[in-house]
C-alpha angles and dihedrals in degrees: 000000000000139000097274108253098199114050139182105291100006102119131238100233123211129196095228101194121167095252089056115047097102094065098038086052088049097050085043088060097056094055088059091060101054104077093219089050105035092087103043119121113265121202119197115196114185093188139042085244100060091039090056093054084041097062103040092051088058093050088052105045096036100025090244129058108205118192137192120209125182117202136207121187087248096057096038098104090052093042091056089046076064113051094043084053091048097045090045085053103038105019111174094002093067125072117201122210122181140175147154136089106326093032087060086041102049102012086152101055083048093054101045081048087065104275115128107200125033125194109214119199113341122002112186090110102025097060100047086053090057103037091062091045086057092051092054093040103243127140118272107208129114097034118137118263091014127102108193135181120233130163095350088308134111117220115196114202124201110277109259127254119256122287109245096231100212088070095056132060125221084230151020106243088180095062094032095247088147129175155114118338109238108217104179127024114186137057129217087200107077094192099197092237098052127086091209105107106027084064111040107006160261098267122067132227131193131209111234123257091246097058091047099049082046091052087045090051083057102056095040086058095063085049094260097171084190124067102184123196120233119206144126084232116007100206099056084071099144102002112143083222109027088243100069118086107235103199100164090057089035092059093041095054088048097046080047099059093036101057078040091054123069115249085251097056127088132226123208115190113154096032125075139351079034140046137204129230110242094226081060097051095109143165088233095050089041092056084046087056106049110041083051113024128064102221123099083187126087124184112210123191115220099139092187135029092217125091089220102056085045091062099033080057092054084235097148097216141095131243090229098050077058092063090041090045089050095036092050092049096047094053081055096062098253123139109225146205126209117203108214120181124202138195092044125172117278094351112152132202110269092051086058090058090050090056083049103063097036084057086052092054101047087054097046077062100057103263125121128217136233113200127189123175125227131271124176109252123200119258107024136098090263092051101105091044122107120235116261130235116251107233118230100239088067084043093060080040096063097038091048093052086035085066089048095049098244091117124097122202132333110301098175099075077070079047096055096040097055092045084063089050089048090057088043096059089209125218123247109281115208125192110248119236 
């Protein structure tokens, strides 16, 4: 047995960036739900800055720092700027946790960095079990879902099982991590550029009405005048597949959460941080939407405007259901986002041109786009793919819709990201089992 790393009182510190709120909340909730954890100190650092002087206050005051990242592809250069700064300050009186997307994707290449124990997939069970095996000083490795480093040598344990979503909350509302209630994790679509279903799944799985209203009780309590939905498609709530609407399971979440939320507060359900699928854009689900939920936006993923980039990306849509979903909210009186992606791999031109002039379209009625260009993310079937250069003529087209307003967030700092990767020339990078 080892000195205990984690003591009574010592707190767990969390690098709470913007871009990862959502997962930190989570894993919060899940100590909350562990009767020896619930009540452990929790810091929150938002900067470098304010992690640094948390973690050497911690080493100061308890004799050992430890500290929880949680990495996204596109933070992973500065992630591992990081780690290798924390280990050079602090060297054996930190311990490094990290987890996320990448983290599940490439374990190996963070450890090797200087973490020492990576979560791999969901953690809602995992990191309670090692954070109590910290605290009593016993070895972490082979537990399911965690890769770990020890003695120069990686152990991968089994990926864990599932987390059953109804014992678990989407925050921490003891500690005021407070945030969007996420009511379906999993996706049956497997788009070869998204990360969803290789993490967490192709089969969906719901939480229950109950838990939800319950969440959303919560959050109305603090005075919390927003409930937001969290889902990869907003509109599958309840379906047995993912791809069948659900509409009976879909109006009893929502009269739920109406009768739960003051008539002063606002659902969102459809808008971020959700989307919603076109082929589910429906009269029936729009009606849905408007006589329960509060938000007059829907975001709508179509990511091309060509049939054969659709299919090569295993989307499972067709351009053409993109224009009726658009055409039909809009008639409804919603205001809409269109996500676009570009660079994609193999696209040619004149698919590009395709995307083009559904994108004008879209904006001649009334919709604004969101584009995003393409960068390879780790562990799915583009991985190994290169970024591809946006052409020009996309680039006039943005700028030209941009001066009319039909264009939705920066998406150059994507740009910028997959042009480094460009100059890289990346290896292959394969999903770890």
């Amino acid at each position: 047995m080892k000195k205990p790393v984690l003591t009574r009182g010592n707190p767990l510190i969390f690098y709470y960036h913007r871009l990862n709120r959502y997962s930190f909340n989570a894993l919060a909730g899940a100590l909350d739900s562990d009767a020896e954890l619930a009540e452990w100190p929790i810091s929150l650092p938002k900067t470098v800055a304010e992690l640094q002087a948390a973690a050497a206050s911690a080493l100061n005051k308890h004799g050992h720092s430890v500290v929880a990242l949680s990495v996204l592809t596109p933070q992973l250069e500065e992630m591992l700027e990081l780690v290798r700064r924390l280990r050079s300050a602090y060297g054996s009186g930190i311990t490094i946790l990290a987890g996320g997307p990448h983290a599940t994707a490439e374990s190996t290449k963070l450890l090797m960095s200087g973490v020492d124990i990576v979560f791999r997939g969901e953690a809602e069970v995992s990191f309670p079990i090692v954070l109590r095996r910290l605290s009593q000083g016993l070895e972490c490795e082979n537990i399911a879902g965690t890769a770990v480093r020890k003695d120069n040598q990686i152990i991968v344990a089994p990926r864990a099982r599932p987390a059953d979503l109804d014992s678990f909350a989407s925050f921490s509302l003891r500690r005021g991590m407070l945030g969007p209630i996420e009511i379906t994790r999993g996706c049956p679509f497997a788009c070869s550029y998204c990360q969803t279903s290789h993490i967490f799944g192709t089969q969906p799985r719901h939480r229950s009405v109950s838990a939800i209203v319950r969440q959303a009780a919560m959050l109305c309590s603090r005075g919390r005048a927003v409930i937001r939905l969290l889902s990869p498609n907003a509109f599958s709530y309840g379906s047995p597949d993912g791809r069948r609407l659900n509409l009976t399971a879909m109006s009893e979440l929502l009269v739920a959460l109406r009768a739960t939320v003051s008539p002063r507060g606002r659902i969102i359900f459809g808008y971020f941080p959700s989307e919603v699928r076109p082929e589910h854009v429906t009269s029936e689900t729009l009606d849905l939407l408007r006589q329960y939920a509060d938000n007059d936006e829907i975001v709508i993923g179509a990511q091309s405007g060509s049939a054969h980039v659709l299919e090569t990306c295993h989307r499972g849509h067709t351009a053409e259901s993109v224009l009726q979903a658009v055409s039909l909210a809009r008639k409804r009186g919603y205001k809409i986002l269109v996500d676009y992606m570009f660079g994609l791999p193999g696209e040619t031109e004149a698919e590009v041109r395709e995307t083009i002039a559904q994108m004008i379209e879209l904006a001649r009625l009334g919709a604004r786009i969101h584009p995003h260009a393409f960068v390879p993310l780790p562990q799915t079937p583009f991985a190994a793919e290169r970024p591809g250069r946006i052409a020009p003529e996309v680039v006039r087209v943005l700028s030209q819709l941009k001066q009319q307003g039909a264009i939705y967030g920066d998406w150059t700092v994507q740009r910028r990201l997959a042009n480094r990767m460009i100059l890289r020339r990346p290896a292959p990078q394969r999903f770890e089992e």
